[in-house]
N, C-alpha and C positions, 0 to 999 in steps of 0.2 A: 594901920589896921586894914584899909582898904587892900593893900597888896597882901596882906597875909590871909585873908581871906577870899581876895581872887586864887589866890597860891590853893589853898585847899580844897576850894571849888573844883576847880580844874584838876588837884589830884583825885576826888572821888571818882569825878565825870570819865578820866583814864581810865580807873579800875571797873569802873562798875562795864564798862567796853572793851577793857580788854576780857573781862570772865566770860563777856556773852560770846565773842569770837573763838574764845577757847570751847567751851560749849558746841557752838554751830560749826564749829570746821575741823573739830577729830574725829579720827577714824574711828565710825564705833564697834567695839567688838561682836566675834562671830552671833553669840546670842542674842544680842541687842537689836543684829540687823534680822536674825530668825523673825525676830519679835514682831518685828515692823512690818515683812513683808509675808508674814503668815495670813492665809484667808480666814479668818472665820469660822472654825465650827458650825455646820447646821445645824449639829444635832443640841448646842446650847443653848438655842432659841427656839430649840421644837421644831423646826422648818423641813423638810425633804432636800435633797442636792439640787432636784430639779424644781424646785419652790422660786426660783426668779427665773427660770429659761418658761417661755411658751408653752404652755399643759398642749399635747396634741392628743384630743380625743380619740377614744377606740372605737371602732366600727362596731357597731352592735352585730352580732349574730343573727343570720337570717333564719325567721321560722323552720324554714324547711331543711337544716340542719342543726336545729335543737332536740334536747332530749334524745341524747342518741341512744340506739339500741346498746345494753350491756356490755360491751367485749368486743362490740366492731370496734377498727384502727379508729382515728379521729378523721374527719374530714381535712384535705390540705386548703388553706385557704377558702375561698368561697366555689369550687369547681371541683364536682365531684370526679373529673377526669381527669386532677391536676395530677397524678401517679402514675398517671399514662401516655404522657409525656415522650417521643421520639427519644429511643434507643435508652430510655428509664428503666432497665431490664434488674427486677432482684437478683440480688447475689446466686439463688438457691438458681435461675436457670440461664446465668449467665451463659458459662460454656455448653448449653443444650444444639445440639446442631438446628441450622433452621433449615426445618422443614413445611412440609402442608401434607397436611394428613385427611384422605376424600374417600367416607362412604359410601358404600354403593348401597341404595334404598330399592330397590328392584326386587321382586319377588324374592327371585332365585340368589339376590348377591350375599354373597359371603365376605367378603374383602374389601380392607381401608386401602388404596395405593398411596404410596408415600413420593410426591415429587421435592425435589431438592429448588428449596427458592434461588439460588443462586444460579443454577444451569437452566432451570428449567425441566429438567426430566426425571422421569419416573426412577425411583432408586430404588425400590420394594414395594414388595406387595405382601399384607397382612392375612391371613387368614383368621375372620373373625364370628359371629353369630349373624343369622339369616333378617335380612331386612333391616341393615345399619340405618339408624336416621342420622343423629349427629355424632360430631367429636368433644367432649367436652373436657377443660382441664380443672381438675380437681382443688380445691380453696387451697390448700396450699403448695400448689403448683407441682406437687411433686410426680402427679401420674393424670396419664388422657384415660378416658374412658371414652366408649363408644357403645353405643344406645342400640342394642340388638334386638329390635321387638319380637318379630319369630319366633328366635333364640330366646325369649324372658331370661334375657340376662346384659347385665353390664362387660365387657370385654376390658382389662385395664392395658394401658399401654405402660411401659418407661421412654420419657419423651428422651433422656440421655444414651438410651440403645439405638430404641425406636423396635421394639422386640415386644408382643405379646407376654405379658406377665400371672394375669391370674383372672378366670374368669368368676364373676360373681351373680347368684339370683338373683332377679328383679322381672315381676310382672310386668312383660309388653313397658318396658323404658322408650318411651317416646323424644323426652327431651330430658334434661338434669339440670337443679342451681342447686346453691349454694345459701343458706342467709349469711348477713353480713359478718355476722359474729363467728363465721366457721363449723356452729355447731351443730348445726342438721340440714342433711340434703332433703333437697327436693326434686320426689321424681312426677314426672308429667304419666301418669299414666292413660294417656289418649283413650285408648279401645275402648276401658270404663268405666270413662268419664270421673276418675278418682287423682286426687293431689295427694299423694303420698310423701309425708317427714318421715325420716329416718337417720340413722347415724351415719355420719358422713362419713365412716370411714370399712363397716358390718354393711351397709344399706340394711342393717335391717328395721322393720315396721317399727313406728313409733306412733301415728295417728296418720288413718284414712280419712279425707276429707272429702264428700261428693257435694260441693254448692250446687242449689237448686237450679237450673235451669242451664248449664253450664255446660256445653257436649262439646269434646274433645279438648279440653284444656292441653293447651299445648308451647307457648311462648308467657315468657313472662321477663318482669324488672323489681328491684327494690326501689321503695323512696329511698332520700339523699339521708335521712337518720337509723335505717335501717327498719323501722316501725314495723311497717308493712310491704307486703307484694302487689303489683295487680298482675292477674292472671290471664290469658288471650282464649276465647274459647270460638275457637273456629267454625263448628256445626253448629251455633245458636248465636249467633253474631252478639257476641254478650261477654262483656269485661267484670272481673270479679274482683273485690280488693279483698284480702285476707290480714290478720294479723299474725306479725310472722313468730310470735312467744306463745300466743294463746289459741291458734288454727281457728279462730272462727270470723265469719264474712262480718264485712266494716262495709259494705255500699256494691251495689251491682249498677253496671248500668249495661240496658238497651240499646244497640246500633241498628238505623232501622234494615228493614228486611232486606235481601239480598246483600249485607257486608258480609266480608270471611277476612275476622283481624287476624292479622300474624306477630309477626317482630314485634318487640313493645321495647322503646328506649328513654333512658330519664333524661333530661335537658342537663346543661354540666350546670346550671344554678337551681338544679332541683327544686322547680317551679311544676312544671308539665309532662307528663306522658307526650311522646311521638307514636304513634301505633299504626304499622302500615296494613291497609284495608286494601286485600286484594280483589274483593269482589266488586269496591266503591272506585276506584283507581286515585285513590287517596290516599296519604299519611292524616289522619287526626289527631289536632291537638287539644290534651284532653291534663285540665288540672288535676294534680297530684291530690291536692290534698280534700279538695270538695269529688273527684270522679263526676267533673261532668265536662263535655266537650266546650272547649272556649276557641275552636277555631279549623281549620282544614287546607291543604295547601295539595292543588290536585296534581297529579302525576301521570307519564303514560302509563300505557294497561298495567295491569297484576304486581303492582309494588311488593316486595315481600320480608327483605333483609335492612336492617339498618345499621351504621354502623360509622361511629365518630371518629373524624381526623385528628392525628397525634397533636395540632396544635390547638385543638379544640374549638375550630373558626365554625366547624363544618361535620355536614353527614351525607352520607356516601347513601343512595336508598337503589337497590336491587329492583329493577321491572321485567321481571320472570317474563312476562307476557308480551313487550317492546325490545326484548333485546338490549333494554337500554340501560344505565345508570345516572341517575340526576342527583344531583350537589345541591344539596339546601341549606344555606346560610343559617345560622343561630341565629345571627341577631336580626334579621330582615324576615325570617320565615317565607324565604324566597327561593327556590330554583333559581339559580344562577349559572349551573353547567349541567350539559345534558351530554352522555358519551353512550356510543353508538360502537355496537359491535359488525363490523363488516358482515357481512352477507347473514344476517340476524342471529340469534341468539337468545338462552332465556338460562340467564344469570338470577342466582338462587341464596344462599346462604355463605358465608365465608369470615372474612377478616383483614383489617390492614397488617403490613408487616411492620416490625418492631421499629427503623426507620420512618417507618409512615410515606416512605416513598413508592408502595406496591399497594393495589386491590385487590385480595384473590376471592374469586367468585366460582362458585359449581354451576356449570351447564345444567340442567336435572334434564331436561326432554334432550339432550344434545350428545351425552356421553362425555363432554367434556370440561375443560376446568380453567378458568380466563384469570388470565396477571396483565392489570391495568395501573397506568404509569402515571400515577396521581398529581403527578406536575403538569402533565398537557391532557391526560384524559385518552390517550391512545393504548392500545390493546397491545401490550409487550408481547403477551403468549398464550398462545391457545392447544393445550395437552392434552391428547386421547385418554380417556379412563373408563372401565369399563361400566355397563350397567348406568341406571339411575344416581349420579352425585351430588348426596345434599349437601349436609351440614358439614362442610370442610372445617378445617380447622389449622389455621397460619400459629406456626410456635417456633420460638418463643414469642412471648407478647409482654410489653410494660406492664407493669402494675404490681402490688405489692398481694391481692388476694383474689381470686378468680368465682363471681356469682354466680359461673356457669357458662351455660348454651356452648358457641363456639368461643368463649372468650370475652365474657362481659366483667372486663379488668375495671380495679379502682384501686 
């Protein structure tokens, strides 16, 4: 008995090992291996795909590009200058020839002259309305206008000819924006002391605006959500903020006696107003959103133009009165280059070029029109033009909608 029942022992303990090796070491079919090496379903368990990777939290949105105005583009990232960008040129003026386009503000002048940024020289001459101040390109870039006070009228340009197209009325046009949304201009009407909205494309009247204490409104910027403007009022040292849906004043403030603000530029984190005070020999920096001064960074005499580097490091500020240009850091609020025109100069209004490798600036007391070479800060070219040249205007320029002046791209 004892061997037949080692005997049977021994054959279970066989079988019941040979089924498990048969089990553990067949090939198992194509479905079986699907089975095994499928992940998991998320959505059977309720979970997201990325419910076990690292959540990386979103930057919250900064105030000062919340609530944006109706129908402006969106802001790119956190810099309202990230669209203006070296050679970030829209479609609509890619192949526009680049030129600069320089009014003559003199009594008697009639004529934008048109120099070619590539040679350097004079290609044409415009004949336009009396007392040009600036060149402004139109929101959506498709024609320059030039601000003929004399003339009470706008002069349009086609910047793809560069030909004279259509002239249009407009009371003593001093300077032209744009709001954010495209939907009505704005003209500076200096003489009397009136901010004029109108249709951007008629100019005609939509609502005269006169703020109280306000004499010769003549520069302005949009905040970073489109909200508001402030407004630069030169013969009453006195900055005005507006609302740019409803025309009525949101905060004034007082510069003391003897400022004359000019340029007004937004910071690319649309924090601050830069506003250069030509009678203080100052830029002041002046909060966006309260309008009160939170700071000042001094400069030689009669600062007057402002105008941001394609990489956004930097601002370019014009001293009409020094001959000079000084380089202020964004983020230090420092003067850190000072560029000096040979045998002086008084550099006025202008713009970078679409590389961001050029500065062009208008001589106004001088007759002529300076291309500085934004890498070392030395004066490439200095070109006769006749008359008083203000508000030049360098085209094409980055950016996808234009708020005015000579080119305040976003």
């Amino acid at each position: 008995m004892g061997t037949c029942l080692r005997t049977a022992v021994c054959a279970l303990v066989i079988a019941v090992l040979a089924a498990g090796c048969t089990t553990a070491d067949r090939t198992a079919t194509p479905d079986e291996a699907a089975a095994h090496s499928r992940t998991p379903d998320p959505r059977s368990s309720g979970t997201s795909p990325s419910a076990t990777a690292r959540r990386v939290p979103r930057a919250p949105t900064p105030p000062a590009f919340q609530n944006l105005l109706p129908g402006m583009p969106a802001v790119v990232g956190d810099n309202v200058y990230a669209a203006t960008r070296a050679g970030a040129l829209a479609p609509r003026v890619r192949h526009d020839p680049a030129l600069v386009y320089v009014p003559d503000s003199s009594a008697f002048g009639s004529t934008v002259t048109v120099i070619s940024q590539r040679t350097h020289k004079v290609v044409r001459t415009l004949q336009v309305g009396l007392l040009s101040q600036h060149v402004t390109p139109s929101y959506d870039l498709r024609h320059l206008y030039t601000n003929s006070s004399e003339s009470n009228e706008l002069v349009e340009i086609d910047p793809r000819t560069a030909r004279v197209t259509r002239h249009i009325t407009v009371p003593r046009p001093y300077n032209l924006y744009f709001t954010p949304d495209g939907r009505q201009a704005v003209v500076m009407v200096e003489q009397h002391d009136i901010i004029r909205f109108s249709d951007p494309h008629t100019f005609k009247k939509r609502k005269d605006v006169h703020p109280r204490g306000c004499q010769g409104p003549n520069h302005a910027d949009f905040s970073a959500n489109g909200r508001f403007m402030v407004v630069t009022c030169e013969f009453s040292h006195t900055l005005v903020k507006l609302s740019t849906t409803k025309h009525t004043v949101l905060g004034t403030l007082r510069l003391p006696a003897g400022s004359m603000p000019q340029d007004i530029r937004l910071s690319p984190d649309g924090k601050v107003f830069y506003l250069a005070d030509m009678g203080a020999d100052q830029v002041r920096i002046i909060n966006a959103a309260r309008l009160v001064q939170v700071g000042a960074v001094h400069t030689p005499p009669n600062p007057h133009g402002l105008y941001p580097s394609r990489d956004g490091r930097r601002m370019y500020i014009s001293d009409r009165g020094a001959g000079k240009v000084s380089v202020l850091s964004y983020r230090t609020n420092r003067i850190v280059d000072t560029w000096t025109i040979p045998g002086g100069g008084s550099p006025d209004m202008g713009g970078v070029s679409a590389d961001g490798k050029e500065l062009w600036l208008s001589g106004r007391n001088d007759g002529e029109v300076y291309a500085f070479d934004t890498r070392t800060g030395k004066l490439k070219a200095r070109i006769r033009v006749p008359g008083h040249p203000h508000g030049l205007c360098v085209w094409p320029q980055p950016g996808r909608y234009s708020l005015g002046h000579t080119g305040n791209m976003r």
